[in-house]
C-alpha positions, -999 to +999 in steps of 0.1 A: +000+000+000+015+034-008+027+057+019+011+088+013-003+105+044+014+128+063+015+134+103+025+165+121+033+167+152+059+187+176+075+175+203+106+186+227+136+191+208+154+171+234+133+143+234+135+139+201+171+140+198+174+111+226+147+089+210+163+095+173+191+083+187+174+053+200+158+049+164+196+047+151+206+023+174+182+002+164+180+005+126+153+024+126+137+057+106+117+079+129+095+073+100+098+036+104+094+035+141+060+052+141+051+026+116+056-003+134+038+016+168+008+022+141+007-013+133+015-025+165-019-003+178-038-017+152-026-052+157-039-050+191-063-026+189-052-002+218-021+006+228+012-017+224+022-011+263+006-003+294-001+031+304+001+031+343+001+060+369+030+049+392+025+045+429+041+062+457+065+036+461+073+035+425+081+073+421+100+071+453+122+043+435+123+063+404+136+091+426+161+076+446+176+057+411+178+088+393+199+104+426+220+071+427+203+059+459+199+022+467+218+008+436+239-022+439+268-032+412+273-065+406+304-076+383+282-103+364+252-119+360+265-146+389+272-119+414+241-101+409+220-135+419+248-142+452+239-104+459+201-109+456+207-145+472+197-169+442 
């Protein structure tokens, strides 16, 4: 089917250099990725992910991540499973 319709739409400038970049890593267009979320939507007939409002405890870990908080390095996948006692 020819690709003739057009979408518009603006967005952060930062945003969308971080998620071009994404695109790149991947192989991907920015025209190609919005393809595959359009036929991804339509495939399932709603949205391809779920669309949540985190908790308390959720942003709190968000938080705390972002500031460094709480995280534990592990040299491999075998230390991070002694750490977490697997």
């Amino acid at each position: 089917m020819a690709k003739s319709a057009m979408i518009h739409a603006r967005t952060e400038t930062e945003l969308k250099k971080e998620v071009e970049a994404i695109f790149s890593a991947l192989g991907l267009s920015t025209t190609a990725a919005l393809n595959l979320f359009f036929h991804q939507v339509k495939m399932r007939r709603g949205l391809p992910f779920a669309v949540e409002i985190p908790n308390e405890e959720t942003l709190k870990t968000f938080s705390d991540s972002d500031a460094g908080k709480g995280l534990v390095e592990s040299k491999s996948a075998k230390d991070m499973f002694r750490k977490l006692g697997i």
